[in-house]
C-alpha positions as CSV (number, residue, x, y, z in Angstrom):
1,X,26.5,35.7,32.2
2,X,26.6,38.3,34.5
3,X,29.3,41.0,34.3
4,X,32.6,41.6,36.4
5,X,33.8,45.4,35.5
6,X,37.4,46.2,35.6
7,X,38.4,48.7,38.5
8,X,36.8,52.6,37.8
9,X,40.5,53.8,38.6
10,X,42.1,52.4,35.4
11,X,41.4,53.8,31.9
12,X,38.6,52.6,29.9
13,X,37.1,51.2,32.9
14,X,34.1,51.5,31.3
15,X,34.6,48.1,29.2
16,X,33.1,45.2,30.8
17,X,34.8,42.0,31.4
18,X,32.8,38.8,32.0
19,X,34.0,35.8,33.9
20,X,31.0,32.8,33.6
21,X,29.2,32.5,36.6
22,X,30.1,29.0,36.7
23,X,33.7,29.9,36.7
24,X,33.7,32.6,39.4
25,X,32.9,29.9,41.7
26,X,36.1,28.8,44.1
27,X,36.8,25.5,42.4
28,X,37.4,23.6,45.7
29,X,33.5,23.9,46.2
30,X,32.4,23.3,43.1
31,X,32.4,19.0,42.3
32,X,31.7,18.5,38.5
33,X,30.3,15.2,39.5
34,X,27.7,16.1,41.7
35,X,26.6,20.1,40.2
36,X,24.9,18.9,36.8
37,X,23.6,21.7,36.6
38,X,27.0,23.4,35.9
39,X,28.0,24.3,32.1
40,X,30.8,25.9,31.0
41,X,31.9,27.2,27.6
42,X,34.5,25.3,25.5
43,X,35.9,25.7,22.2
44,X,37.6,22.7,20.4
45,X,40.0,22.9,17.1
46,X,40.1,21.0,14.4
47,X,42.1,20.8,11.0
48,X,40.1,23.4,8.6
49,X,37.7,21.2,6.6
50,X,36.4,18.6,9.4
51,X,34.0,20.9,11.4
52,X,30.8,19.2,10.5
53,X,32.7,16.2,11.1
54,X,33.5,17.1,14.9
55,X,30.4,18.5,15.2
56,X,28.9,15.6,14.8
57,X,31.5,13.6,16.7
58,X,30.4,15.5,19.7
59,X,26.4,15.2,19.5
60,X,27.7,11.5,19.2
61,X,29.2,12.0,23.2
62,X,26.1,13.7,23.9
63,X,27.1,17.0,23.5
64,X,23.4,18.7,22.2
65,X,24.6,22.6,22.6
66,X,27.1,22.9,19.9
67,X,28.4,25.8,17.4
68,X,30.2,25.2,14.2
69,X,32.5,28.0,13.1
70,X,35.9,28.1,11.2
71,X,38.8,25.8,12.3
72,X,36.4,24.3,15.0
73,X,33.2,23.7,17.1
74,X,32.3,25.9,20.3
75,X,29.8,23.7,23.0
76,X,28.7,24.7,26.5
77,X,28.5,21.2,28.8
78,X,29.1,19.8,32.2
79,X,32.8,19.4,33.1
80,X,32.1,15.3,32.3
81,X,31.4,16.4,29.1
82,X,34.9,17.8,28.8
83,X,36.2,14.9,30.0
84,X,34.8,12.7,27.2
85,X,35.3,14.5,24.6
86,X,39.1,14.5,25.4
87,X,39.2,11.0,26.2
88,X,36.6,9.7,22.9
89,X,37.1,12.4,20.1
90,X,39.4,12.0,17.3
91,X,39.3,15.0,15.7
92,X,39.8,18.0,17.8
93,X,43.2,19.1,18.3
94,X,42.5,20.6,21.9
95,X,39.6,21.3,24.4
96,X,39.7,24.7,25.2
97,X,38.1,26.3,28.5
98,X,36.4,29.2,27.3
99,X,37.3,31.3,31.1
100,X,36.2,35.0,30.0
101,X,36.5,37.9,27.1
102,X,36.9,41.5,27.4
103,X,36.9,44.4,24.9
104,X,40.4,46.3,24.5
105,X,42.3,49.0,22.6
106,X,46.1,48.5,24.0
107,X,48.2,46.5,25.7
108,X,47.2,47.6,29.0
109,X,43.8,46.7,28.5
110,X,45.0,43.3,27.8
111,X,47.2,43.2,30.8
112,X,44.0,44.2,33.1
113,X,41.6,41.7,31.5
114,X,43.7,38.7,32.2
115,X,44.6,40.2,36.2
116,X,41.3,40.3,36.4
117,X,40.9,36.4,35.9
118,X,40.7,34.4,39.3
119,X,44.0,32.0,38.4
120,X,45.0,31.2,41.6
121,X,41.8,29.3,41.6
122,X,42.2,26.9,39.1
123,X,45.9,25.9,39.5
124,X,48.8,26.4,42.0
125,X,51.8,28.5,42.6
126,X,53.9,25.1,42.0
127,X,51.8,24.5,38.7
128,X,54.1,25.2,35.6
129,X,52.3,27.1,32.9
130,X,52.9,28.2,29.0
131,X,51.1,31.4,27.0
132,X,50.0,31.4,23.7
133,X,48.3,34.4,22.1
134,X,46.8,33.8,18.5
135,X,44.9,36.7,16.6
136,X,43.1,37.3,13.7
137,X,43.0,41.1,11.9
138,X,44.3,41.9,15.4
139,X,45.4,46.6,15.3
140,X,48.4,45.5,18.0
141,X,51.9,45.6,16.5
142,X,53.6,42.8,18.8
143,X,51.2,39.3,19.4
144,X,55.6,38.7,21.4
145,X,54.6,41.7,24.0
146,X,51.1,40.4,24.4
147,X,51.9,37.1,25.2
148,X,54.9,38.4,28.1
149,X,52.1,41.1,29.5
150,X,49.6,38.1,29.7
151,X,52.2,36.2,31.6
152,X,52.8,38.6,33.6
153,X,49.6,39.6,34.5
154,X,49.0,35.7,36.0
155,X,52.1,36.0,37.7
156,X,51.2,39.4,39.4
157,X,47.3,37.7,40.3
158,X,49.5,35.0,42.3
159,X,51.9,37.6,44.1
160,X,49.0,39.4,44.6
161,X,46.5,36.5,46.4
162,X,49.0,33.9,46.9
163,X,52.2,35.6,47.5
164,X,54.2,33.0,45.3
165,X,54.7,32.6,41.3
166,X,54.1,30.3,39.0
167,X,56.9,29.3,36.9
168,X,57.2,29.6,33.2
169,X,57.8,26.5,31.3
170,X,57.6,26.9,27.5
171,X,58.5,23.0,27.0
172,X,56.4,20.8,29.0
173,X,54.4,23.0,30.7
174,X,51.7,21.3,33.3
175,X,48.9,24.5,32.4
176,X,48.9,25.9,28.7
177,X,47.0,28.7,28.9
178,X,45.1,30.2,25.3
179,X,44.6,34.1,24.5
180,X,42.6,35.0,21.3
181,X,42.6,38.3,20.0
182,X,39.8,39.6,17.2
183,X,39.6,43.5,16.1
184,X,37.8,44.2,19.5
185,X,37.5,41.4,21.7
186,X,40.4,39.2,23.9
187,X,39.3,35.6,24.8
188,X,41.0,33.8,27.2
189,X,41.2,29.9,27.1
190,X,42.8,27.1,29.3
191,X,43.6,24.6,27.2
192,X,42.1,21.0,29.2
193,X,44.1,18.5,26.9
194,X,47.8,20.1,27.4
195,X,49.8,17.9,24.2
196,X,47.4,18.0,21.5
197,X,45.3,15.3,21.0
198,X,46.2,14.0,17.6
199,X,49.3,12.9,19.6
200,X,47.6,9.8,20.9
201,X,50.1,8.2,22.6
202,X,51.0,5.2,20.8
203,X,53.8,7.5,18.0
204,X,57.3,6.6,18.6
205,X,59.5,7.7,16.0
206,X,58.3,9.7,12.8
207,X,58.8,9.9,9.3
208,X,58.9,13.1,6.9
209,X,55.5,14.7,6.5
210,X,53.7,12.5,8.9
211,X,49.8,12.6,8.7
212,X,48.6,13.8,11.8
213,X,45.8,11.4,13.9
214,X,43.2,13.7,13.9
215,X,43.3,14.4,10.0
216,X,43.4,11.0,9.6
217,X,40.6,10.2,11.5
218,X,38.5,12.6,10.1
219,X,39.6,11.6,6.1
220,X,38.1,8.0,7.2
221,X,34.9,9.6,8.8
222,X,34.5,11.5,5.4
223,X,35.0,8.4,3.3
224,X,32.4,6.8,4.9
225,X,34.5,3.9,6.2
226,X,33.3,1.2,8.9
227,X,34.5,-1.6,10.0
228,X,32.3,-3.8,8.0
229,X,34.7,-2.9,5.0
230,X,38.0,-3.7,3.6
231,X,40.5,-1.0,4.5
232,X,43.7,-0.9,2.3
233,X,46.8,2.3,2.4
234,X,49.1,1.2,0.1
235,X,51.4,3.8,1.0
236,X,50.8,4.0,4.9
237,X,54.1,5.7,5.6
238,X,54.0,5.6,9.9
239,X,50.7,3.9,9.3
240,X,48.7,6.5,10.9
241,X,45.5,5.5,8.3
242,X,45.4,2.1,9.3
243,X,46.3,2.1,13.0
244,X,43.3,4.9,13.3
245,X,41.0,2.7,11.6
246,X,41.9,-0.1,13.8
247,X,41.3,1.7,16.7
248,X,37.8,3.1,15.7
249,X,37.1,-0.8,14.8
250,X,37.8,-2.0,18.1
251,X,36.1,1.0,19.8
252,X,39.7,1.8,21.6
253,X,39.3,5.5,22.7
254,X,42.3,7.3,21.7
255,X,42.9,9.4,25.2
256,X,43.0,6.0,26.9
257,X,47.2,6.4,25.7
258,X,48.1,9.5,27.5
259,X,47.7,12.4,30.2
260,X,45.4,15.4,29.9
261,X,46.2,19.5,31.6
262,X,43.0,18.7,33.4
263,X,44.5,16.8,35.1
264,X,46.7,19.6,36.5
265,X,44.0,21.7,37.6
266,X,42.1,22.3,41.7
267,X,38.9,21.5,40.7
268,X,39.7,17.9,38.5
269,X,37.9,15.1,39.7
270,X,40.0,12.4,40.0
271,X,37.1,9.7,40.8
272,X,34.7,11.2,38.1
273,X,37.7,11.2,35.4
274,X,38.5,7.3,36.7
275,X,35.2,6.3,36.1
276,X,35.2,7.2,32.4
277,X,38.5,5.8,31.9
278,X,37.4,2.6,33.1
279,X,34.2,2.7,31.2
280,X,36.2,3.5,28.1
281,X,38.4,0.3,28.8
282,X,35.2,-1.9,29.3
283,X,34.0,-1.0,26.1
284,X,37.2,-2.1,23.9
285,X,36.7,-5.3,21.6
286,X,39.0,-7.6,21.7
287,X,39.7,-7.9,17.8
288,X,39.0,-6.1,15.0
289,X,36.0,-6.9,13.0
290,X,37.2,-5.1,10.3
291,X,40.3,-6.5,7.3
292,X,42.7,-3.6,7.2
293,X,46.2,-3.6,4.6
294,X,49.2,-1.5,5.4
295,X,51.5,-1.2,2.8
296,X,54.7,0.7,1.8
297,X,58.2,0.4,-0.4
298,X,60.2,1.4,2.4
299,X,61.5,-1.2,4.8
300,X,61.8,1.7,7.9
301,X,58.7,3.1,7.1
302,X,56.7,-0.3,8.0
303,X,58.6,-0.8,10.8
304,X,58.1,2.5,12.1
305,X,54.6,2.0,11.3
306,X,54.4,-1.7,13.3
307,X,56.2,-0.7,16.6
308,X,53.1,2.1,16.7
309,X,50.4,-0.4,15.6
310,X,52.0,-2.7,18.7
311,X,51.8,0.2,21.7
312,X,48.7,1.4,20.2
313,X,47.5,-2.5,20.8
314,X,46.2,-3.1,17.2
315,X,49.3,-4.7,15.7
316,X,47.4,-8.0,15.1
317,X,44.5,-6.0,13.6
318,X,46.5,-4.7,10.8
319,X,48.1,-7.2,8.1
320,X,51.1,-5.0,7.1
321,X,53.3,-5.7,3.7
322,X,56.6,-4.4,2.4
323,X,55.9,-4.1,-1.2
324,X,55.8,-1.5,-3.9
325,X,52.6,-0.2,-4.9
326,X,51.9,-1.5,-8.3
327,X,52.8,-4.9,-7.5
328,X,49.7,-5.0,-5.3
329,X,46.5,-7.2,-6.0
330,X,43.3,-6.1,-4.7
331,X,42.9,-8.2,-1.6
332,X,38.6,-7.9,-2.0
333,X,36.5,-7.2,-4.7
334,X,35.3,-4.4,-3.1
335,X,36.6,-1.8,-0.6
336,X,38.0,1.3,0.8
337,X,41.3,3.0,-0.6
338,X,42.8,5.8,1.6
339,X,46.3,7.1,0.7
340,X,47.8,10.4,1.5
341,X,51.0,10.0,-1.6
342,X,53.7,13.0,-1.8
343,X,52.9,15.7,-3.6
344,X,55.0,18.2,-5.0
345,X,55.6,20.7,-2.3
346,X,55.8,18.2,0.6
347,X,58.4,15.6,-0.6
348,X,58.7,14.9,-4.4
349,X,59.7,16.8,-7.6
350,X,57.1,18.0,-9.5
351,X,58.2,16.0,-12.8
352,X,58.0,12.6,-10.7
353,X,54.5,13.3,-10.1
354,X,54.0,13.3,-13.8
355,X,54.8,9.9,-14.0
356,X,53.6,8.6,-11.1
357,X,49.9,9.6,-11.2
358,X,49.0,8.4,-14.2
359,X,50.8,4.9,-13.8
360,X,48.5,4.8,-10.4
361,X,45.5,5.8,-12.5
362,X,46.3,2.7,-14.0
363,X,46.7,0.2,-11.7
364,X,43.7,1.3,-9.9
365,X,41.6,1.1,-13.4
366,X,43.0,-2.8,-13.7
367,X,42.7,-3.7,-10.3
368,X,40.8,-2.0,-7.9
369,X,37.3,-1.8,-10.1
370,X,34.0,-1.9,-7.7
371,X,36.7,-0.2,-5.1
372,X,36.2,3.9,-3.6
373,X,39.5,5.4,-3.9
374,X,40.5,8.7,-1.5
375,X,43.4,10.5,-2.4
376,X,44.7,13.5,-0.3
377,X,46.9,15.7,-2.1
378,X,47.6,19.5,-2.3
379,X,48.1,19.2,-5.9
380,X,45.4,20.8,-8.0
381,X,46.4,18.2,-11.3
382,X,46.3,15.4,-9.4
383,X,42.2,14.3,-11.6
384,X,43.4,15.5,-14.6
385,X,47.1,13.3,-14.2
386,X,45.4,10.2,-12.7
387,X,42.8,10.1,-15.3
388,X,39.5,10.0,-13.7
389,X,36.9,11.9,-12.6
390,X,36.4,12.5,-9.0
391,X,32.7,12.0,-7.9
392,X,33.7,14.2,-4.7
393,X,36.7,17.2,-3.8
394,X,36.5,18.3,-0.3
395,X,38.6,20.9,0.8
396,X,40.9,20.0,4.0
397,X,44.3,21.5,5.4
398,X,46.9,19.5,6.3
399,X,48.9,21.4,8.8
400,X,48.6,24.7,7.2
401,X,48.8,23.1,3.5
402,X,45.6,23.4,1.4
403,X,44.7,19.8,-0.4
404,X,41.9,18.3,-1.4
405,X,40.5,14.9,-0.3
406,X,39.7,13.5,-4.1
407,X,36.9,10.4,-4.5
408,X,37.4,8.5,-7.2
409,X,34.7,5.5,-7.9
410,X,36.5,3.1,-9.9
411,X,34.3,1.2,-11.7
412,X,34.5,-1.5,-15.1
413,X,35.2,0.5,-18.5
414,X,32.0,1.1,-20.1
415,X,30.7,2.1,-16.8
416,X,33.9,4.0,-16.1
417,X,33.3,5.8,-19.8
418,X,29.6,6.5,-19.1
419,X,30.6,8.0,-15.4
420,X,33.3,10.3,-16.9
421,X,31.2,11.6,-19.3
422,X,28.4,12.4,-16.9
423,X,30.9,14.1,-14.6
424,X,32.3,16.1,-17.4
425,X,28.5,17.0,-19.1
426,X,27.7,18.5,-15.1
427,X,31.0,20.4,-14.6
């Protein structure tokens, strides 16, 4: 990656910024489709705690050059690669252009690094855009003052090449453009999915706390769900568990919903990008293999959750019931629970959850034996008020909520004695 040094008449000139060969190329002649010999560097987000689960989600898309690291998975691929790993994964939250790094001290050096960066050549002067600096242990006092010198360093590249602006749109921008700032290092992103992708597409109205798509996804992946097995939420909420589940049954990709900041920039390819979507459409089912349950008390919570099961196309796919928890039969003698119930510092009182764990300790004891149970909660009592032993505790953040993602194996009650007291003779 060879380097691009900042001008010798400005301070600490002697810092070297790189721009990726690949990316110092004029965009108009460069055709993802037909250089396959291009890479480029990308970083995609996830919730903390599914890393290993995106990274394998992208060897899965063929992704072979990848790097786990905390709160996501950096990869180096073609441009077609980017492409399908916004329109296939389910559990990034963006795809993030890596476009070049510098070392600073100041403000100033922050301004030069991103004037440095050839913008003009990956969008226009009509192209709205958005900046968002994040940081970690970063010695500047304002990340505010970065993010307006970034700005206005693109703006000044444009007057400077183009002799026209960009315009600043911090709502529905058509370019979001990522700035990262360690102790030493800047690392500048554009962001290739715009919205992020747990918003597939298919979400009309929302509830309180909603689970978001990608966390949901990645809580099925990690309770080694398929579509061979009975699914059942019994408090689904907007009915984000189920209607991702449905959509990994009938192979529907989840970018197939929505629009992509790719698609804003010179060097998209239109017929490459048409070609996956199409491919992606071929490769639906028409019905789920799988039996999948969707259940909830409140009357506006499954409706909410069937008018997104409809425009996500899985409606039929899902067999949803009104009905309060504990009045609930097992609908298989063996299956899959996933349910994501308040906790204390999201919606209910503390004391409620005193009664209501243990009563759903219960009911899963008589009901649900020869059943695997996944229960995502930030509360740390949740084993000790259910009564059971969890064979499992994965650490996962929910926004920027701690939980835990607690398996329980419910099993008959000698068996469920003998288990206990194995789990309790290893801890």
């Amino acid at each position: 990656m060879p380097p691009c040094h900042l001008p010798q008449d400005q301070p600490n000139s002697r810092r070297v910024f790189r721009i990726p060969r690949n990316h110092r190329q004029r965009p108009r002649s460069l055709d993802p489709s037909r250089d396959a010999c291009s890479t480029f560097r990308f970083f995609a987000p996830c919730p903390r705690g599914l890393e290993d689960v995106l990274d394998s989600e992208l060897r899965t898309l063929g992704v072979t050059d990848t790097t786990p690291t905390e709160g996501g998975v950096g990869f180096q691929d073609s441009w077609a690669s980017m492409y399908r790993a916004n329109l296939h994964g389910r559990i990034a939250s963006r795809v993030l252009w890596q476009v070049g790094e510098c070392s600073y001290r100041s403000e100033a050096d922050v301004y030069r690094a991103a004037f440095a960066l050839p913008w003009p050549d990956w969008f226009t002067p009509t192209t709205t855009f958005k900046v968002k600096v994040s940081a970690r242990r970063c010695p500047l006092p304002s990340l505010d003052f970065l993010t307006l010198r970034i700005k206005d360093a693109v703006c000044d590249k444009f007057r400077s090449l183009r002799h026209r602006r960009p315009t600043v749109d911090t709502a529905r921008p058509h370019v979001r453009l990522d700035a990262f700032l360690d102790p030493q290092t800047v690392t500048f992103y554009v962001d290739t999915s715009g919205e992020p992708l747990f918003k597939r597409g298919y979400r009309g109205e929302t509830l309180k706390a909603p689970l978001r798509e990608n966390l949901a996804a990645g809580i099925l992946h990690l309770s080694g769900w398929v579509p061979t097995t009975v699914l059942l939420d019994p408090m689904c909420g907007s009915g984000t568990v189920p209607i991702e589940a449905a959509l990994m049954a009938r192979r529907i990709a989840p970018g197939l919903f929505r629009h992509f900041g790719f698609e804003h920039l010179l060097m998209h390819d239109r017929t490459l990008w048409e070609r996956q979507r199409n491919a992606a459409g071929a490769e639906q089912l028409a019905l789920a293999s799988a039996t999948m349950y969707a259940s909830d008390l409140d009357a506006s919570a499954m409706n909410v959750a069937y008018q997104a099961a409809q425009r996500a196309g899985v409606a039929r796919d899902i067999r949803f019931m009104q009905q309060d928890l504990f009045n609930l039969e097992a609908p298989a003698t063996e299956g899959v629970i996933v349910m994501n119930p308040p906790y204390g510092v999201r919606l209910s009182r503390p004391e409620e959850l005193e009664t209501f764990y243990p009563k759903l300790g219960h009911w899963l004891k008589q009901r649900f034996a020869g059943w695997r149970v996944y229960v995502l909660s930030a509360d740390a009592r949740v084993p000790k008020l259910i009564g059971l032993a969890p064979t499992k505790r994965t650490p996962l953040f929910n926004g920027d909520l701690e939980c835990r993602l607690y398996e329980f194996l419910i099993v008959q009650g000698s068996a469920r004695r003998r288990l206990t007291a194995h789990h309790s003779t290893k801890s």
